[in-house]
N, C-alpha and C positions, 0 to 999 in steps of 0.2 A: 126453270126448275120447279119441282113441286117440294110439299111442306117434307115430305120423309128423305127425298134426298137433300133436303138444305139442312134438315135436321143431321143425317149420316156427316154431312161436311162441319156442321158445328161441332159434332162431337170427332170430328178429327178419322172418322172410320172409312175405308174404302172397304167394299164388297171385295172378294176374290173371287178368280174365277170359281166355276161350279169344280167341286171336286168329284171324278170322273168314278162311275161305280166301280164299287170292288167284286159285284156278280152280274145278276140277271136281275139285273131292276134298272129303272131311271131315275133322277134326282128329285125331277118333281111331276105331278100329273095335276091337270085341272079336272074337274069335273061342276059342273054348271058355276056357280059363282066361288068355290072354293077350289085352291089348292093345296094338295097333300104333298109335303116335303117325305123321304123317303129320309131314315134317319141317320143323322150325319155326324161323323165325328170329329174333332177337334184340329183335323187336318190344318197346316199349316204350313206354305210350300212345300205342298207335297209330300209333310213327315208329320209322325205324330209326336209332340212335343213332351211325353208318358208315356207310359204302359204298365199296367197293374192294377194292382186293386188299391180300392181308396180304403184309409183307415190312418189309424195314429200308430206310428212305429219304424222302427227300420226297416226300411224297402220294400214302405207303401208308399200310396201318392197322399199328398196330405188334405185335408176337405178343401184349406183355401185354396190351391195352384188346384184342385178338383172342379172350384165354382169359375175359376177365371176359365178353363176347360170346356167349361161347357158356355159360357158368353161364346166362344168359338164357335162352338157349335151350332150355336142359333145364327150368328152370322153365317156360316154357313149354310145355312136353310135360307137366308136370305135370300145368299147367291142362288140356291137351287131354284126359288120363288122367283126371282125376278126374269131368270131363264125361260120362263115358260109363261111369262105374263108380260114382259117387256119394259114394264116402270113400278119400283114399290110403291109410287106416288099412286099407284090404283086400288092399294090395300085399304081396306076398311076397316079390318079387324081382324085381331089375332084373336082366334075362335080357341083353340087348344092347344099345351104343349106336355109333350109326356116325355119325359127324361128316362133313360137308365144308369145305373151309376154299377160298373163292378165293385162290387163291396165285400171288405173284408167278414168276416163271419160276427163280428164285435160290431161292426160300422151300423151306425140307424140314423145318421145325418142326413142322409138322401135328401131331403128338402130342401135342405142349406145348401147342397152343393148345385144344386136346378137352381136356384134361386139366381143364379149367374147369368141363365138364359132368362129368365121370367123379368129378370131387374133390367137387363142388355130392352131387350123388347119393351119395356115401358118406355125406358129412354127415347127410343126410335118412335116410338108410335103414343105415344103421349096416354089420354084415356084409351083410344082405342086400341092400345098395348094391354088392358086388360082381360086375362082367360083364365079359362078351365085349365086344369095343370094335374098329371099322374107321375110323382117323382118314384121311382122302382129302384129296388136294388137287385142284380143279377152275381149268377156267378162270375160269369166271364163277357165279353162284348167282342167285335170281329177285330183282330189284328193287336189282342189283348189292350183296346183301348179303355181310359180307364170310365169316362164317360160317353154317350148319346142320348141325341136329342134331334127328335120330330116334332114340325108343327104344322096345326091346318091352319089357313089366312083367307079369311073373306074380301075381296075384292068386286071392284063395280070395272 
């Protein structure tokens, strides 16, 4: 085994399979030493665990169950990452991650709630878990999810 996958078993995590697109794209693409995760939402056997928009109130999603959301997310970019590259153990570094968050019209925590993927991905990849990061707020996301999240990973 290498250090990212003994790190995933320390911290208790199994990859899922890739979660299978919802159009016309693929999960992940390489291109010379980077791969580009295509942006992945919080899917979890196959359901999303939410839907709406993040904010504080009745019958929004709230920022914390929003940041744990989006830690889903970037494991699923893992999976997407590893699909097309064969072992995380070949990552080098997480180069960028740009989140979206549907946010209610009040909501401006966007960072906090990326912060779930950004912290997820230190865990796993230690210093070289450190990146570039664009947390957004949107109106709406595909299948009224309430976060997403892409990231690019340099590998040898």
């Amino acid at each position: 085994m290498g250090a990212v996958t003994d790190r995933l078993a320390e911290l208790g995590v199994e990859l899922p399979e890739v979660v299978p697109p919802l159009a016309a794209y693929v999960p992940a693409v390489v291109n010379g030493n980077l791969v580009f995760t295509s942006g992945q939402l919080p899917m979890s056997a196959g359901q999303l665990p939410a839907t709406g928009k993040v904010g504080e109130g009745d019958g929004l999603v709230s920022a914390e169950d929003a940041k744990t959301y989006a830690r889903t997310c970037a494991l699923n970019a893992l999976a997407a990452a590893r699909s097309v590259i064969g072992s995380l153990d070949r990552v080098t570094a997480v180069v960028k991650v740009t989140g979206f968050v549907a946010s209610d019209p009040s909501f401006t925590a966007q960072a906090a709630v990326i912060n779930g993927a950004s912290e997820f991905l230190g865990e796993v990849f230690g210093d070289a878990g450190v990146h570039a990061r664009s947390a957004v707020g949107v109106a709406v996301l595909p299948l009224d999810s309430p976060v997403e999240v892409e990231v690019i990973l340099a590998f040898a």
